[in-house]
N, C-alpha and C positions, 0 to 999 in steps of 0.2 A: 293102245294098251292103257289102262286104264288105273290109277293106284287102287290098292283098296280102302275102304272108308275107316278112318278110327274113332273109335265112341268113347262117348265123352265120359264116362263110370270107369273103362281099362285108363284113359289119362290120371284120373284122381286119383285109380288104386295103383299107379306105378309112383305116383307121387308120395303118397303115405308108405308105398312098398320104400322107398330110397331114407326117406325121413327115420321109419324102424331100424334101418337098416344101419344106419349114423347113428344109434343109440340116443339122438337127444330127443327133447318132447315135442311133438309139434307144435305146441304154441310159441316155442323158443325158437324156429327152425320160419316161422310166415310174420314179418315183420309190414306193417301199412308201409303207405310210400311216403305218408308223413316224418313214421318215425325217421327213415333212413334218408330221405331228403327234408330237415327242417324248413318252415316255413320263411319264407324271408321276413324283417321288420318291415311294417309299412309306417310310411311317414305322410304323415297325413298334408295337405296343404299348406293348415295355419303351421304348423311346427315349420316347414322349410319357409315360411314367409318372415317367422321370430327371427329362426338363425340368420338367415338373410339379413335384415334389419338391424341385428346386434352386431354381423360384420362388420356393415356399412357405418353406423353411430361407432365403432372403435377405431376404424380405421382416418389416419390425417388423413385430408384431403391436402393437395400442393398447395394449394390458399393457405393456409396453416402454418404449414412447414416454413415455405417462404419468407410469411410474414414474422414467425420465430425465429431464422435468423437474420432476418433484416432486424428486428429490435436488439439481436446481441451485439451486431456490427455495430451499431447505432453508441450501445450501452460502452465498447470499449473502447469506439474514436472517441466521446465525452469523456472517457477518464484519461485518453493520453493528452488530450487538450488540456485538460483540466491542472494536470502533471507539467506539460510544457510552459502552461500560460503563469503558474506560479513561480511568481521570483525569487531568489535566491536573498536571503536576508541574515546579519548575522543578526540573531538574537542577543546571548550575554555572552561576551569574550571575557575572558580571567587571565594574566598574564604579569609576565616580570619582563624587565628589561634596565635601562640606564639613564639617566638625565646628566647632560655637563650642561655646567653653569655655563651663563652667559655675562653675568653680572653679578655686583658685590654692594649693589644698592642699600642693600638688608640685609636680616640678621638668619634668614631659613637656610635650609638645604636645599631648595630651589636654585638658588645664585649660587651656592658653592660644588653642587653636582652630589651625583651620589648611586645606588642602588634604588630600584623604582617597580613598585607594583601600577601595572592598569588594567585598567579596564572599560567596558561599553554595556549599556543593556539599552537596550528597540525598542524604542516605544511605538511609533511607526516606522514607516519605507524612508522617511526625512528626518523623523526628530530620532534622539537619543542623548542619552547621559552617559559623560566621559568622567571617568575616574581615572587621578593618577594619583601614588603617594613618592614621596622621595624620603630614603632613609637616612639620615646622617646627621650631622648639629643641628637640634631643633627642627625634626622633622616635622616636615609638611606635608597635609593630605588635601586633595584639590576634587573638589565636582562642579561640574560644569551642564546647563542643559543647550546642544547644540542642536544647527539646522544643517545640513547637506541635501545633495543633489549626486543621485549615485551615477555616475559614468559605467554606462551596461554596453556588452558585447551582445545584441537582440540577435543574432544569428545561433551563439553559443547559449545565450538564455543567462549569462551569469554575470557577477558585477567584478568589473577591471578596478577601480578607483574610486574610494567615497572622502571626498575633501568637505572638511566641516568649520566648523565656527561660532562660537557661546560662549556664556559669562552664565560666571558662578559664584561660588564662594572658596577661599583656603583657610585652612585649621591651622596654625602652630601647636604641636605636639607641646611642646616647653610650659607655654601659657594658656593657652586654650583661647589663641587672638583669634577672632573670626576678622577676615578680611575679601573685598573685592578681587575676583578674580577672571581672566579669559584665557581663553584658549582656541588654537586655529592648527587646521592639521591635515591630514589624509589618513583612512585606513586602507590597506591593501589586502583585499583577500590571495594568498598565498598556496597555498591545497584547501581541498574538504575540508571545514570546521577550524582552520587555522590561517589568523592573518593579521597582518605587521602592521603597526603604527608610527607615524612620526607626529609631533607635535612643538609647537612651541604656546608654552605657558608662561603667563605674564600675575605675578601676583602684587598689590599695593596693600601696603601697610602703612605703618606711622614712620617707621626707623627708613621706608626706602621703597623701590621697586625690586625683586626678583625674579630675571628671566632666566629659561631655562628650554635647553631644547632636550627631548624626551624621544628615546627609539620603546618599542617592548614592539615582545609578539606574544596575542593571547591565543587561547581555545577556545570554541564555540561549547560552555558545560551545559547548555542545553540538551546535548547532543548524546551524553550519560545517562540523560535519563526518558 
């Protein structure tokens, strides 16, 4: 059995028949294949070889990386070396404390004791200037440039003991004698930024010798500012 044949003029006119029949226009109703499947973009070669290329030049390579942070490991063992390797110094101490006489050689407050300002200011890791004044009959003001040797704890990184030793000069407040003077001593750093003195101070004059042993404990006022 055989179908029968359909011609190709009744296809068209059933076609146009359906389209009148929809009310809408046929041009509205036969769409290309363009319109309704867009064309895709083409990327040409050179364009996927740029993008390529702008990847690869953005992206670190591990070379890089690595070597970025091997410099900051680098950069922050040198500052804790740097930190541990520096010594603990007092720079200027300021302080009060007490002197009892030792003697009545002469005429200061030295030999007779009294209330007492000291002091220290670094000049380096060894030298320094010790100041001390003693308040009372004809006070006396004492500076001295000395030398020590700090006795360090190199485990703890900090100074246990700084015993020292200088000549100077003392002031008589009363008259304005400048006299020969020494002094020998320890400082003791105590906490952070604070620490105690002993000293004995030996002053000569005309009238006599005055010694004197001296406690204070100063501040580190560097440390204010």
């Amino acid at each position: 059995m055989s179908l029968p044949k359909i011609q190709p003029s009744a296809v068209l006119c059933l076609t146009f028949g359906l389209f009148a029949a929809s009310g809408l226009p046929t041009k509205a109703q036969i769409r290309s294949v363009d319109e309704v499947v867009p064309e895709p973009a083409i990327v040409t070669e050179a364009e996927a070889l740029t993008a390529e290329t702008l990847l690869l030049t953005n992206a670190p390579t591990g070379e890089e990386s690595t070597s970025s942070e091997t410099g900051d490991a680098e950069e922050a063992l040198v500052a804790q070396q740097t930190d541990d390797e520096t010594p603990e110094r007092i720079n200027y101490s300021f302080g009060v404390g007490a002197t009892v006489g030792l003697s009545d050689g002469g005429d200061t407050a030295l030999g007779d004791g009294g209330f007492s300002i000291v002091g220290r200011f670094s000049i380096t890791d060894n030298l320094s200037v010790h100041t001390a004044s003693v308040i009372g009959d004809n006070s006396l003001f004492t500076a001295a440039v000395t030398g020590g040797a700090p006795i360090r704890n190199e485990e703890a990184n900090r100074t246990l003991v700084f015993p020292f030793a200088g000549a100077g000069v003392s002031v008589e407040t009363e008259d304005f004698d400048i006299n020969p003077f020494i002094s020998a001593g320890v400082d003791v750093p105590i906490i952070d930024k604070l620490t105690g003195t002993v000293r004995i101070n030996t002053s000569f004059d005309e009238d006599g010798t005055d010694v004197g042993l001296v406690f204070g404990i100063g501040y580190d006022l560097f440390s204010l500012f």
